[in-house]
C-alpha positions, 0 to 999 in steps of 0.5 A: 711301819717304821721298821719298813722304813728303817730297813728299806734306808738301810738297804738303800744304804748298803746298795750305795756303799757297794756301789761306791766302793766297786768304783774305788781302783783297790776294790776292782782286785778284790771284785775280780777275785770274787768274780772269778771264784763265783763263776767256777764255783758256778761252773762246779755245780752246772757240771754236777746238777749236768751229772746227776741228772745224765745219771738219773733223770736221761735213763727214764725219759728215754724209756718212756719217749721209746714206750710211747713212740712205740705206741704211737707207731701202732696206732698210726698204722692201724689208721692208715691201715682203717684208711686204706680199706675205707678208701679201697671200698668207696672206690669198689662201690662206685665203680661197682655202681658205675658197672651195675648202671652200664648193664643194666641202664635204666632201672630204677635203683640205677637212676632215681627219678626226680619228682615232676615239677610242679607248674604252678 
């Protein structure tokens, strides 16, 4: 438990030292050089991970996205394929019903009958 003490008043220490001394006027030369080089630096490493992964990780998901679009346009044309017959026989059954009732009008499988009501 003490040492959680003493290094948390260390810590508080250092965050005040680095605070005052970043206001001082002879500190900020020194803050912009460090600024400076951290941001190339950090633009070094952007422009490399930026590479390494053109180079490694773009050639495999593209292959993949093409596998998979590919199958995917398969399917779906096999669905609207599967739609297009099950909605071209809805509509050949009904129109082939509405002929069969027109010829021959009155038969039982034309017009169902209705059972009688009852009058109670």
């Amino acid at each position: 438990m003490e040492k959680k003490v003493i290094f948390s008043i260390i810590g508080i220490i250092i965050v005040f030292v680095v605070v005052f001394l970043s206001q001082q006027a002879y500190s900020r030369g020194i803050g912009k050089t460090l600024i400076s080089d951290a941001t190339s630096q950090a633009k070094a490493v952007l422009a490399s991970g930026t590479n390494w992964a053109a180079a490694n990780v773009y050639p495999k998901i593209t292959g993949e996205v093409q596998k998979r679009g590919d199958a995917i346009k398969k399917d779906l044309a096999q669905e609207k394929n599967k739609v297009s017959e099950n909605i071209g026989e809805k509509i050949s059954n009904y129109f082939s019903g509405v002929a069969n009732s027109i010829t021959h009008p009155g038969t039982p499988q034309n017009c169902p009958a209705t059972p009688p009501a009852s009058t109670n």
